[in-house]
C-alpha positions as a Markdown table, in Angstrom:
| # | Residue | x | y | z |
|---|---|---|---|---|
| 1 | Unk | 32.7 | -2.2 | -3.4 |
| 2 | Unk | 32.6 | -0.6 | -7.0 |
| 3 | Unk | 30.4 | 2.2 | -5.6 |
| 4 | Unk | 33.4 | 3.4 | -3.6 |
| 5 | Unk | 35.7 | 3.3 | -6.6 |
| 6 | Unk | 35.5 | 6.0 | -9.3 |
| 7 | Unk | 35.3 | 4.7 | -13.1 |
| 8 | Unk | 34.2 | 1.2 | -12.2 |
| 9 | Unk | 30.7 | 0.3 | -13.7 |
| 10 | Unk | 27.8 | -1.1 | -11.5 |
| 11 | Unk | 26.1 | -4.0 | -12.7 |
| 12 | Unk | 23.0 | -4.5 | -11.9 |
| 13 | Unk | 21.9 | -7.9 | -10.6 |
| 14 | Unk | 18.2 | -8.8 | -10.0 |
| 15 | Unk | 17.1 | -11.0 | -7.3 |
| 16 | Unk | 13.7 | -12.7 | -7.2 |
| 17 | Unk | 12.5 | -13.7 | -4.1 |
| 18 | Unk | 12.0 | -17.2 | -3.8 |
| 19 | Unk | 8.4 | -17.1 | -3.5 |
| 20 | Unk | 7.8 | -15.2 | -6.8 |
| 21 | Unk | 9.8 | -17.9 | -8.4 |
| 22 | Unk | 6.7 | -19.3 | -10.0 |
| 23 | Unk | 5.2 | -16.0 | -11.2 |
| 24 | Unk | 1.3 | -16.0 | -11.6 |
| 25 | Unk | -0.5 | -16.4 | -14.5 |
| 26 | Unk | -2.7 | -13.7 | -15.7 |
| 27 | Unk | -4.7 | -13.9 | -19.4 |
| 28 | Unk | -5.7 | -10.5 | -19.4 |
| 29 | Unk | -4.7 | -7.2 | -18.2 |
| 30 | Unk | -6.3 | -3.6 | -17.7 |
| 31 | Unk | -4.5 | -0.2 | -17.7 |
| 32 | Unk | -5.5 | 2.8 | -16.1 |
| 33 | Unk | -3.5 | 6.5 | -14.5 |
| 34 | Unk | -3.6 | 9.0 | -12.2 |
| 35 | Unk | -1.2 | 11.8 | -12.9 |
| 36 | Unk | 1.7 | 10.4 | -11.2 |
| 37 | Unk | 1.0 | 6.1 | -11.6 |
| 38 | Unk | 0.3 | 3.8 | -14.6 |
| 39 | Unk | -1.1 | 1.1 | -13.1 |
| 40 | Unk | -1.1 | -2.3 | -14.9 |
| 41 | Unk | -3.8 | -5.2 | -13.4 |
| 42 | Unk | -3.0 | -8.7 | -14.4 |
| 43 | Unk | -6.0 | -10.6 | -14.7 |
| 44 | Unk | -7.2 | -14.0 | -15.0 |
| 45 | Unk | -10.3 | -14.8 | -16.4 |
| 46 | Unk | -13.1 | -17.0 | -14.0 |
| 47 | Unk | -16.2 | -18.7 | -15.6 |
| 48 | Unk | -19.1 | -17.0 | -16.6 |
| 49 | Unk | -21.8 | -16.2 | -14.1 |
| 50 | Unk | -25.2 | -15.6 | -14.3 |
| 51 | Unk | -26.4 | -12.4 | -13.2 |
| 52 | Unk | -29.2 | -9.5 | -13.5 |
| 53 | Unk | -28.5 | -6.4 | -15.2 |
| 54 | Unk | -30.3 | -2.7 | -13.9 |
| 55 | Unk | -33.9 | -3.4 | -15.2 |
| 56 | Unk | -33.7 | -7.2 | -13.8 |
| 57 | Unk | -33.2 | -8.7 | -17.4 |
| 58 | Unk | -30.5 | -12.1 | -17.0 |
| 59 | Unk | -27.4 | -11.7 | -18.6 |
| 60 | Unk | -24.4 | -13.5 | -18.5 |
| 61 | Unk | -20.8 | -11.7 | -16.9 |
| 62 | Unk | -17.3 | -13.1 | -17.7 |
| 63 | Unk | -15.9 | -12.1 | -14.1 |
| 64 | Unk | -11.7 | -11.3 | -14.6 |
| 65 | Unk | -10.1 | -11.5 | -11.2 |
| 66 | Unk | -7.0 | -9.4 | -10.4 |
| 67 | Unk | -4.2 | -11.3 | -9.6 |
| 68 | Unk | -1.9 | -8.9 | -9.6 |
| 69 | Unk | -1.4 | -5.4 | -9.7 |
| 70 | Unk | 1.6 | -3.6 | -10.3 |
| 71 | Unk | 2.1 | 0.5 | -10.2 |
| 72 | Unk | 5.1 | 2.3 | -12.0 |
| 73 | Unk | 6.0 | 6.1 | -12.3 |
| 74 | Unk | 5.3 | 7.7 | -16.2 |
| 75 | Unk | 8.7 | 7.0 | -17.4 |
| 76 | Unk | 9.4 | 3.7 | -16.8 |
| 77 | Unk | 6.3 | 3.2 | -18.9 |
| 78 | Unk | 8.6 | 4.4 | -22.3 |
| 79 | Unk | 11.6 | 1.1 | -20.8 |
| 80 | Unk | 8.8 | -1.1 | -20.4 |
| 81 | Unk | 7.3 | -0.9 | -23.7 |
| 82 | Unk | 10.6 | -1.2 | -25.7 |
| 83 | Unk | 11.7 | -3.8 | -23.5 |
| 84 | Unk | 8.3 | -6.1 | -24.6 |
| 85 | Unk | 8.9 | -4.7 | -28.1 |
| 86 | Unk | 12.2 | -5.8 | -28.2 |
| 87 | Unk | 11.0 | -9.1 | -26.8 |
| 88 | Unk | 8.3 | -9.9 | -28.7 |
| 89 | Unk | 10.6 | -9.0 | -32.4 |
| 90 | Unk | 12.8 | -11.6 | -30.5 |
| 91 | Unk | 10.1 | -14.4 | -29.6 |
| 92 | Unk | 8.7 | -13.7 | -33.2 |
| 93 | Unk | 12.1 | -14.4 | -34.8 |
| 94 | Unk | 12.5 | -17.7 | -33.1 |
| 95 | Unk | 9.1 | -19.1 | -32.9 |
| 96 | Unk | 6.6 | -16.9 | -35.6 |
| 97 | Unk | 4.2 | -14.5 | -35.6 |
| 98 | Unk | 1.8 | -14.5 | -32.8 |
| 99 | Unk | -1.6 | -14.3 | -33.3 |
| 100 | Unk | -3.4 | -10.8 | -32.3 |
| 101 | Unk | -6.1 | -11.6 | -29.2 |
| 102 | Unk | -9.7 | -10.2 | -30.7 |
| 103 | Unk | -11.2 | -10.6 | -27.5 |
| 104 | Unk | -12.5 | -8.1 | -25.4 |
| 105 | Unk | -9.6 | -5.6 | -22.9 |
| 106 | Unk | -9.5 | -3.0 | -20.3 |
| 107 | Unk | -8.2 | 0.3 | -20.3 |
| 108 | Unk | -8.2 | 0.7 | -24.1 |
| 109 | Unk | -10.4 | 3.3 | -24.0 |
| 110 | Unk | -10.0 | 7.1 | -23.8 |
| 111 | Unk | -10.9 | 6.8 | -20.0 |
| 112 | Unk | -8.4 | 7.1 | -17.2 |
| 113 | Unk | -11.0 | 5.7 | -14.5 |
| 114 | Unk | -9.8 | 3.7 | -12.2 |
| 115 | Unk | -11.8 | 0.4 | -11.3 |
| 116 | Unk | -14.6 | 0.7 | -8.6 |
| 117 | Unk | -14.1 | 0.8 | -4.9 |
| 118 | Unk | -12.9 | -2.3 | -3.3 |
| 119 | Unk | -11.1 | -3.8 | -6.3 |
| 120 | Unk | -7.5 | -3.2 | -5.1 |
């Protein structure tokens, strides 16, 4: 093994397993911490619904279901952002600009609340 001789690099080599092959789709996603987690919900957007607000007026909701939700320590938040940066120059470079979304997203406000009870 390389780990038992001095000098020789490790490589590191990600496996998927097979059943995350496909990935999931998600078309939103919401952001939120506690002192020690960023967490990061991938949502997916379900049709609007009908629905009553406090003083019994209808309105109409755009439910988002989480479909998946993934927690990472502080730090790792600093890789992850220049690894999308990095990406996205890269994905720009070889098929254009993308087009900012003007629609509406979580956790983009000053709040560190995390979503109600019963959502995780």
């Amino acid at each position: 093994m390389s780990a038992d001789i001095p000098g020789t690099p490790q490589v590191p080599q990600v496996r998927t397993p097979e059943k995350w092959n496909t990935g999931v789709y998600a078309n939103g996603v919401g952001v939120w911490f506690t002192q020690t987690d960023f967490t990061l919900d991938f949502l997916v957007n379900l049709p609007p619904e009908v629905s009553l607000d406090p003083e019994g007026k209808q309105v109409f909701v755009s439910p988002q279901e989480v479909v998946a939700r993934i927690k990472v320590p502080p730090p790792l938040v600093f890789q992850l952002m220049r690894n999308l940066s990095t990406n996205l120059d890269r994905y720009e470079a070889q098929y254009g600009a993308i087009q900012e979304f003007a629609g509406p997203t979580l956790g983009t406000d000053d709040s560190a609340t995390p979503p109600p009870e019963g959502t995780d």
